[in-house]
BANUKOL-859315 format. One record per residue (C-alpha): x, y, z. Coordinates in steps of 0.5 Angstrom, whole numbers, padded with zeros to 4 digits, always signed. Layout:
<pts>
XYZ/...
</pts>
This chain:
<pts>
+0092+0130+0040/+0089+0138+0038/+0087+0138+0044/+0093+0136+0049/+0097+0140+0044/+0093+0146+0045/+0093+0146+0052/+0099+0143+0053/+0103+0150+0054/+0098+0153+0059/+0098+0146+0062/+0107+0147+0062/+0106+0154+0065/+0102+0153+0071/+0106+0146+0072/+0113+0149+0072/+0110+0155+0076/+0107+0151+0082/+0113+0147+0082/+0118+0152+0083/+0114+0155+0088/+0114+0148+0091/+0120+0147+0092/+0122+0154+0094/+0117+0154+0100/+0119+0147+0102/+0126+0148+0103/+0125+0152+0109/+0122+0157+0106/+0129+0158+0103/+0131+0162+0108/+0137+0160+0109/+0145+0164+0106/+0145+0157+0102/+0138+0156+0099/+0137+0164+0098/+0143+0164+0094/+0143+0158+0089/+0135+0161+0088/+0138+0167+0086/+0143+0164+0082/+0137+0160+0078/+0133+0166+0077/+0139+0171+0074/+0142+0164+0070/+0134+0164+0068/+0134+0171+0065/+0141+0170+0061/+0139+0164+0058/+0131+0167+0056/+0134+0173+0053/+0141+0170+0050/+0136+0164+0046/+0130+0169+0045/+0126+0165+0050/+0122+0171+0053/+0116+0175+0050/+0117+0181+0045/+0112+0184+0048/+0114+0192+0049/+0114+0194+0057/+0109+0198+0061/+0112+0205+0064/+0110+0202+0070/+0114+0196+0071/+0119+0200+0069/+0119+0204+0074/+0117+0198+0079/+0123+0195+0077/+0127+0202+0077/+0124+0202+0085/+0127+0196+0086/+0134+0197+0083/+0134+0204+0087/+0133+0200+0093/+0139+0195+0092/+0143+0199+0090/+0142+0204+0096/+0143+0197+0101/+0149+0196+0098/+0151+0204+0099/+0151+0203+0106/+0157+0198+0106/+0161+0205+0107/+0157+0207+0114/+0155+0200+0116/+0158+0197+0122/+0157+0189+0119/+0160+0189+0112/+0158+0182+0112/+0150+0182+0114/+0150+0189+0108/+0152+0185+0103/+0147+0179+0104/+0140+0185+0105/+0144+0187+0098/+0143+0180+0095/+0136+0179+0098/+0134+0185+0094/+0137+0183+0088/+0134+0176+0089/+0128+0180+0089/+0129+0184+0082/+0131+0178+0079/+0124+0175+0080/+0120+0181+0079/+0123+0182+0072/+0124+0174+0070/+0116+0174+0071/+0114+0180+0068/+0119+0179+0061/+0116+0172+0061/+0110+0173+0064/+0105+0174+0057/+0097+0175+0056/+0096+0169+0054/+0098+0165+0060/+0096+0170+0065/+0091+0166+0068/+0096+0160+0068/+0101+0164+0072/+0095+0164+0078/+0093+0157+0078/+0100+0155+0078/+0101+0160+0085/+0095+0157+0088/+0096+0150+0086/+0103+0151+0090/+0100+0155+0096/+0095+0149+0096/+0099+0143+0095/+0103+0147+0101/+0097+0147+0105/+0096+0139+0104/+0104+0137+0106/+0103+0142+0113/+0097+0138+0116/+0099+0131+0113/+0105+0133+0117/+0101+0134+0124/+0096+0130+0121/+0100+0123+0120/+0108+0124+0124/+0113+0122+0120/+0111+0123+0113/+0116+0128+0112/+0122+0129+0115/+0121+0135+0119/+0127+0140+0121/+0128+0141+0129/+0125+0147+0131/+0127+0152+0136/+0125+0151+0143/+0126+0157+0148/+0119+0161+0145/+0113+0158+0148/+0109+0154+0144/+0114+0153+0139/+0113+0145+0139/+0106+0145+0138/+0105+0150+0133/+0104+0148+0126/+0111+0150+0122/+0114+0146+0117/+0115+0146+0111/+0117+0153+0112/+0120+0153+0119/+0116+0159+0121/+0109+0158+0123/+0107+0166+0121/+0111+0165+0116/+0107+0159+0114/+0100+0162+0116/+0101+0168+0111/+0104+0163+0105/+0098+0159+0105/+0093+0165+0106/+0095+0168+0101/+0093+0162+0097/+0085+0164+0098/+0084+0170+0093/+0087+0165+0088/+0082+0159+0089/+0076+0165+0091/+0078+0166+0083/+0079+0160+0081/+0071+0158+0083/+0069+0163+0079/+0072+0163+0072/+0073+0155+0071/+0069+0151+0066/+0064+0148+0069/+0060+0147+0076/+0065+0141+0078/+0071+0144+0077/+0069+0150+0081/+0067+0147+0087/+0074+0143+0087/+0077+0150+0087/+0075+0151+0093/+0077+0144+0096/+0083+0146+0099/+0079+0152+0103/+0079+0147+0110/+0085+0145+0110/+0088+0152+0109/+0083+0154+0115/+0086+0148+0119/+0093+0150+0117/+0092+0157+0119/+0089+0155+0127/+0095+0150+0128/+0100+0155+0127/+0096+0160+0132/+0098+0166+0128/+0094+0172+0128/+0098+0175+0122/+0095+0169+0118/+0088+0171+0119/+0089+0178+0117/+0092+0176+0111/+0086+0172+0109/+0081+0178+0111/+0086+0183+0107/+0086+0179+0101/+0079+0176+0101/+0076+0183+0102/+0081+0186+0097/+0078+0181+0091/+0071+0182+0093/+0072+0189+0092/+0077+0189+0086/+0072+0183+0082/+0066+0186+0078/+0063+0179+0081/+0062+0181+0087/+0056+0177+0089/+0059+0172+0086/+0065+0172+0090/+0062+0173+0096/+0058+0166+0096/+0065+0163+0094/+0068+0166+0101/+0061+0164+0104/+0062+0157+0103/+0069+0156+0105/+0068+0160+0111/+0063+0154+0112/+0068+0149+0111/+0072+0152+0114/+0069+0152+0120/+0067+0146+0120/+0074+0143+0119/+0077+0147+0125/+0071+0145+0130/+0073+0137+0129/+0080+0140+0132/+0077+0143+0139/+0076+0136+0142/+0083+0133+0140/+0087+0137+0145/+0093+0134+0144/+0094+0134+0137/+0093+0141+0137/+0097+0142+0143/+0101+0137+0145/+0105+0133+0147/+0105+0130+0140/+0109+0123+0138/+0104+0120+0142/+0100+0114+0141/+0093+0118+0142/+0096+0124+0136/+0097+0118+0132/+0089+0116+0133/+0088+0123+0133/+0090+0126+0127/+0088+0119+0124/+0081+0121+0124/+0081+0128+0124/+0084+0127+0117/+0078+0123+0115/+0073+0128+0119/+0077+0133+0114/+0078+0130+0108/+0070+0129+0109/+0069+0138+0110/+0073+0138+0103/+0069+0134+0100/+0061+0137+0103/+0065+0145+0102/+0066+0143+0094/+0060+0139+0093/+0056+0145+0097/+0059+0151+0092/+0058+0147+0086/+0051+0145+0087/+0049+0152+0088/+0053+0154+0082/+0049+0149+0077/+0043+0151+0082/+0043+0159+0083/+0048+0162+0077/+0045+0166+0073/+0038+0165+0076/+0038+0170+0081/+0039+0178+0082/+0040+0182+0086/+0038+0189+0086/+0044+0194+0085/+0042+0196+0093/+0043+0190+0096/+0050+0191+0096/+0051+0198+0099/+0046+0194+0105/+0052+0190+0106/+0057+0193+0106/+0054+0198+0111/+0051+0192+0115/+0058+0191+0115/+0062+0197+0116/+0056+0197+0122/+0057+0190+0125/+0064+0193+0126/+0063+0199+0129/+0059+0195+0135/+0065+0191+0136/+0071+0196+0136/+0067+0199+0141/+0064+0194+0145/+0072+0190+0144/+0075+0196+0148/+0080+0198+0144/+0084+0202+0148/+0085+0196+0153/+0087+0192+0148/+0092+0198+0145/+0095+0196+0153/+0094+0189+0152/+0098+0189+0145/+0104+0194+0148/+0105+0190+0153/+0110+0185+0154/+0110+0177+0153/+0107+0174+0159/+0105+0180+0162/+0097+0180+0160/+0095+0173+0161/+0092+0170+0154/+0084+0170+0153/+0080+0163+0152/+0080+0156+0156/+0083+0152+0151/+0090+0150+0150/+0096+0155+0148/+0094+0155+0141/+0087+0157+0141/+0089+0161+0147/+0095+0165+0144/+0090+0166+0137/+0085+0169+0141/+0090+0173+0145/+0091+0181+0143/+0098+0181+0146/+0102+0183+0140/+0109+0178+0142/+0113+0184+0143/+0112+0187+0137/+0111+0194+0140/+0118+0193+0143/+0122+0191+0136/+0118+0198+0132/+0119+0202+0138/+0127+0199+0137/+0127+0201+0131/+0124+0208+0131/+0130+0210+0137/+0134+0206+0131/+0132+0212+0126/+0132+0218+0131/+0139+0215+0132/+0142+0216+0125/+0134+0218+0122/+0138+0221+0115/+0142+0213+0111/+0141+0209+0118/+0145+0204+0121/+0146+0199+0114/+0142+0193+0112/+0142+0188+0117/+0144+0193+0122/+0137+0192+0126/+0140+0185+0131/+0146+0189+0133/+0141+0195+0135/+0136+0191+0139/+0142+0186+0142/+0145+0193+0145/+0138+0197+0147/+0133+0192+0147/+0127+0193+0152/+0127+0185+0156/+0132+0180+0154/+0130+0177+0147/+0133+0174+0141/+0131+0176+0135/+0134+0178+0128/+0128+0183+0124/+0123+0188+0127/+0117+0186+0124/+0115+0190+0120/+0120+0191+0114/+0117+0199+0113/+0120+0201+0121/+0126+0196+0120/+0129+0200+0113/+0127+0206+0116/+0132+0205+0123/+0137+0201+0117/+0137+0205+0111/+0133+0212+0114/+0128+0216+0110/+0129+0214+0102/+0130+0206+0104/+0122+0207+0107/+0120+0212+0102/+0123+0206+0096/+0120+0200+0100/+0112+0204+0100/+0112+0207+0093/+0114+0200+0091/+0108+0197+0095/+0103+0204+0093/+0104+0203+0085/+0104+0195+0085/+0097+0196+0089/+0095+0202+0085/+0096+0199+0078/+0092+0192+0081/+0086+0197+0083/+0086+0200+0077/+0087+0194+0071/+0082+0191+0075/+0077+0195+0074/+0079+0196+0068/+0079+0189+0065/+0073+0185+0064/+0071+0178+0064/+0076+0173+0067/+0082+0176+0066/+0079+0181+0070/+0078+0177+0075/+0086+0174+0075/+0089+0181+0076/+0084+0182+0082/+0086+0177+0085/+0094+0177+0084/+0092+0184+0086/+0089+0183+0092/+0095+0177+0094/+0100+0182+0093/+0096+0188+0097/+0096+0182+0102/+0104+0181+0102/+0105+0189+0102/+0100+0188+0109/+0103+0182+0112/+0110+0187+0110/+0108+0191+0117/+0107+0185+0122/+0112+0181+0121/+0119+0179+0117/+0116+0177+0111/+0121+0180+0107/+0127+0175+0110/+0122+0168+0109/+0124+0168+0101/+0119+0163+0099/+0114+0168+0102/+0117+0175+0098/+0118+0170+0091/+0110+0170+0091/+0109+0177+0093/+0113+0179+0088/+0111+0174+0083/+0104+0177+0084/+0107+0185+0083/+0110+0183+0077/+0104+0180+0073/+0100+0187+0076/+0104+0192+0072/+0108+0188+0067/+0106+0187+0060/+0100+0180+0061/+0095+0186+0064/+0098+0192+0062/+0094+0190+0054/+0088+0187+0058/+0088+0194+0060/+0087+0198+0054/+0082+0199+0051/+0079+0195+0046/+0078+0199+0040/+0084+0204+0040/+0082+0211+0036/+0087+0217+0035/+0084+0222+0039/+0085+0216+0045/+0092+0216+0049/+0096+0210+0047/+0099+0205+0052/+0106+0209+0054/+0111+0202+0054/+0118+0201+0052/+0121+0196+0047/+0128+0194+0049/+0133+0195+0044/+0140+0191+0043/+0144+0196+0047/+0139+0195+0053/+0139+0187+0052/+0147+0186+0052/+0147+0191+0059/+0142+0186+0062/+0147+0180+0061/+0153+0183+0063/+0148+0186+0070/+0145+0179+0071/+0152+0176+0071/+0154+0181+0076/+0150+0179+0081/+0149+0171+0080/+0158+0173+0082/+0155+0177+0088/+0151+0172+0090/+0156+0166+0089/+0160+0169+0093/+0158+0169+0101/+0155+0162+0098/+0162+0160+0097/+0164+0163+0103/+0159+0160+0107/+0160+0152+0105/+0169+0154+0105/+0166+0154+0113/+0162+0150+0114/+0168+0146+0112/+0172+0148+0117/+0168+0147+0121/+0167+0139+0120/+0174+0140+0119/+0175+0141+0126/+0171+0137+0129/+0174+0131+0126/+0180+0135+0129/+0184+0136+0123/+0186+0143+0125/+0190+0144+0118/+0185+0142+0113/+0180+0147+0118/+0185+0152+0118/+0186+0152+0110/+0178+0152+0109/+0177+0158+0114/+0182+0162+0110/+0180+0160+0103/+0172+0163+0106/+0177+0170+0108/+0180+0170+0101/+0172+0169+0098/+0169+0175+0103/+0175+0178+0105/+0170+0183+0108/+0167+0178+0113/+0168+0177+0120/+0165+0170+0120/+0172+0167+0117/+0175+0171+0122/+0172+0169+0127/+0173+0161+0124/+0180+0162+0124/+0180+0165+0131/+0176+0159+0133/+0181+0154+0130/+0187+0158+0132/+0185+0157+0139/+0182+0149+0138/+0189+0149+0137/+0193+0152+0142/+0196+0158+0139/+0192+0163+0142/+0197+0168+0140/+0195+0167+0132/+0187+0167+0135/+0187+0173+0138/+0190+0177+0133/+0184+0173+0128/+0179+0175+0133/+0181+0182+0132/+0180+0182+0125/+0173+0179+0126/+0172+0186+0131/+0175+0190+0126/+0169+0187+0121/+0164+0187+0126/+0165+0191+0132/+0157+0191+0135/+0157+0183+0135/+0158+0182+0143/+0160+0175+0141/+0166+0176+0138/+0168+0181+0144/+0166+0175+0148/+0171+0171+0145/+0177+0175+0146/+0175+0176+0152/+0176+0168+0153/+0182+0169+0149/+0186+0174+0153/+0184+0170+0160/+0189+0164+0156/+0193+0169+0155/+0194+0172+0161/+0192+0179+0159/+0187+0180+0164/+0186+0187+0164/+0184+0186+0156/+0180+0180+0157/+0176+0185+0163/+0176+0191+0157/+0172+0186+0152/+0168+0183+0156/+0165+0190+0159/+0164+0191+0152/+0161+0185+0151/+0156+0187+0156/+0155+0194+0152/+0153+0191+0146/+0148+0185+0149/+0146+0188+0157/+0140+0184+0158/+0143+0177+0156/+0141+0172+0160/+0149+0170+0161/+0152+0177+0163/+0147+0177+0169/+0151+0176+0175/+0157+0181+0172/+0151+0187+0172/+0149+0184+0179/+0156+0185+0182/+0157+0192+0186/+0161+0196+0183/+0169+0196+0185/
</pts>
């Protein structure tokens, strides 16, 4: 009974930690207004209730984190400034609450976070991104097993790559990735042989989730967070054979899929996949049991029996630096520079395989060259405070270089840049340099297993902050909850102490922390309910439309009605109601009432080209066709490449 009751609370920690990370990557990798809200809400709720009750460790808090977290709150706080310049009030508000969401989770994990109980914060992680790893390729492995969202179908290979749980198949390579420094430590600092190599179990799995979503970003965060662990880690060698054997069963795992065509490429729902993907499964399942089972017999067999000298080390990673020189060159980096700025389906993809091999070897960069000039020219713009948060969509609609859909410009750094200018990308970057700063330098700092803990969340959050740059990992919240998880147990106060050293003399510097005072405690109370307010409020907003919308399609236009206006009175400064109103109004023959909702919408949101569609449309009913032509003109302004206003670009003029 001492026993359970000794590791009970590391046990609670890692569990509460794996599930909460679960729960928010499978619900669609939260990304959604509704599920990023109500987790924003349960976060700031948490921190209420830890301070209010004293749940929270006392520990005093590092310099450190109080200027990480200082970042953090500069850059909401200057998102929300931009509400006066913006053209979106609405999309501004909601890059706000995204912020503060972020802030919420960074200070929950670092005040509860504590030296103790370090180690179980990153098995907790690792036991979520593994866990997630399994739900995905059971997903592709047996269909019908989850309940799978529909999945847009007007991108190539959009149906074939692995996506769910998360929705996005980046997003879910970059998640599962950035479990493998997590893993890679825990096969060093568990207990005994067996536990070790069980670590590395998931390894497989995470290597063919990885090649079914066909995500080049996924395999450059794993490089990323494998070499920065190996090179933070005072194991190295260690560390090294660790990766060895999960490349292995890596390997093998993805070469049982090259001769299953259709479970990798489609069509799936087929009675072939199905047998497919039975037998792949247990071919799987067979590599996670030999790469468990070959790291730990070289543990019990090797560990602590073989030396290497000092030279070895610096003969590999020249050989290494070497191997990579060769292949730059011989790769021609300046044909595949051109390859990568061309746009989709203009290089042909490499590879005689199907899509997902083709695409995964293929260096075209999918348009990203395209989003990050959008969003040089965005700042060149504006380059002083930007366009707003959330500004980027209406910006590419109007000046995109070939006709595409897309939100975000993959790279958070350009994007703040074109939205929020200089200060937003300097307080983006300085977030990212101190958080990997502070990792590096704890972690050679520290020794023995806790060392290995902060070289490894480190080397997960240098990987988010990489992945930050390729992809819009800033919007997939389950993917930024891990990212900003891992910064707050780097610089808060569960390494900060590990750091120091362990004999303090008074000729030696003191650790410079902060102790929080009654003052400090009552301003963070009244500081998280305000924001649990902000984000209630387009929540609310969110479902009293939604509402509407049922409303109306069960043609009761009055309830439709009353449930837009109420979602007016919640967010007055959102064109969404507005437009709703609008849309109703017009459902219901009063199309005088529509326009003038209409022109309350633009009046919020006067870049979005489909509420000047809309009073176009609304002014041809009304007869107003002088206005219904002026609308439309500026319709086409705002979005001159869409596939719907072709023909009108391709009349001659007169």
């Amino acid at each position: 009974m001492s026993g359970l009751s000794r590791l009970g609370p590391g046990t609670l920690v890692t569990g509460l930690v794996a599930a909460a990370v679960l729960w928010v990557a499978y619900d669609n990798g939260s990304y959604g207004l509704a599920s990023r809200s109500a987790l924003a809400i349960v976060v700031w709720w948490g921190l209420i209730v830890g301070l209010v009750f004293g749940l929270m460790p006392r520990d005093p808090i590092p310099r450190v984190s109080l200027v990480v977290g200082a970042l953090v709150a500069a850059l909401a706080l200057w998102t929300l400034a931009s509400l006066f310049w913006t053209a979106d009030a609405e999309a501004t508000f909601d890059e706000f609450n995204r912020v503060t969401l972020y802030l919420g989770t960074f200070t929950l994990v670092a005040l509860g976070s504590r030296r103790s109980t370090l180690g179980r914060w990153a098995d907790g992680l690792a036991v979520a991104i593994a866990a997630v790893a399994a739900i995905a390729i059971t997903s592709r492995l047996f269909p019908g097993s989850f309940p799978e969202g529909d999945l847009p179908t007007f991108l190539p290979g959009a149906v074939t790559r692995l996506s769910f749980p998360l929705g996005y198949w980046n997003g879910l390579a970059i998640f599962v990735a950035l479990g493998v420094p997590l893993l890679l430590r825990l096969a060093l600092v568990a207990r005994n042989p067996l536990l070790r190599g069980l670590a590395l179990a998931p390894m497989p799995v995470i290597a063919t989730t990885v090649y079914l979503t066909s995500s080049r970003g996924g395999v450059v965060t794993v490089i990323v967070g494998s070499l920065v662990f190996i090179a933070l880690t005072e194991r190295r060698w260690a560390a090294t054979a660790a990766l060895g054997a999960s490349l292995l069963g890596a390997a093998a795992a993805v070469a049982l899929l090259l001769d299953r065509d259709e479970l990798v490429n489609g069509p799936l729902g087929t009675d072939l996949v199905e047998r497919q993907g039975r037998s792949a499964a247990l071919l799987i399942g067979l590599s996670c049991v030999a790469t468990s089972s070959l790291y730990g017999l070289g543990v019990s067999s090797f560990e602590g029996r073989v030396r290497l000298p000092a030279w070895a080390g610096r003969v590999v990673v020249l050989a290494a630096l070497l191997l990579t020189a060769i292949w730059v060159v011989v790769s021609d980096p300046i044909e595949r520079f051109r390859h990568f700025k061309a746009l989709p389906g203009q290089v042909a993809a490499s590879g005689d395989g199907g899509f997902v091999q083709a695409h995964l070897l293929s260096g075209n960069g999918s348009g990203r060259w395209q989003f990050w000039s959008a969003a040089l020219d965005q700042w060149n713009a504006n380059w002083l405070v930007g366009d707003g948060a959330g500004s980027y969509a209406s910006w590419w609609s109007q000046h995109a270089s070939f006709s595409y859909f897309v939100r975000d410009a993959h790279s958070l750094y350009l994007e703040a840049l074109g939205e929020l200018g200089v200060l937003g990308l300097v307080l983006i970057a300085a977030v990212v340099v101190v958080g990997v700063a502070t990792g590096g330098r704890r972690s050679w700092r520290v020794p023995g297993e806790a060392g290995l803990t902060t070289a490894s969340v480190t080397a997960v959050f240098t990987a988010y902050g990489v992945a930050l740059g390729f992809e819009w990992m800033w919007e997939l919240t389950a993917v930024s909850v891990v990212g900003f998880a891992s910064l707050a147990l780097i610089t808060g106060p569960a390494t900060e102490r590990l750091a120091q050293p362990r004999i303090a003399t008074s000729d030696r510097p003191q650790p410079r922390t902060w102790r929080p005072g009654f003052g400090f405690g009552v301003a963070s109370l009244a500081v998280a309910w305000g924001l649990i307010c902000a984000q209630a409020i387009p929540l609310l907003a969110n479902r009293e439309v939604a509402r509407s919308q049922r409303a109306a399609r069960a043609l009761d236009l009055e309830k439709a009605v009353g449930a837009a206006k109420a979602a007016r009175d919640i967010q007055p400064w959102a064109a969404t109601p507005y437009l709703q109103l609008a849309l109703v109004s017009e459902q219901g023959g009063a199309l005088s009432a529509a326009r003038m909702w209409i022109e309350e919408a633009i009046e919020r949101d006067g870049r979005n080209w489909r509420l000047w569609l809309v009073a176009a449309r609304l002014e041809t009913k009304l007869g107003q066709l002088a206005a219904a032509e002026r609308s439309l003109r500026r319709a086409v302004e705002l979005n001159p490449r869409s596939p719907l206003f072709q023909e009108l670009l391709d009349e001659p003029a007169g």
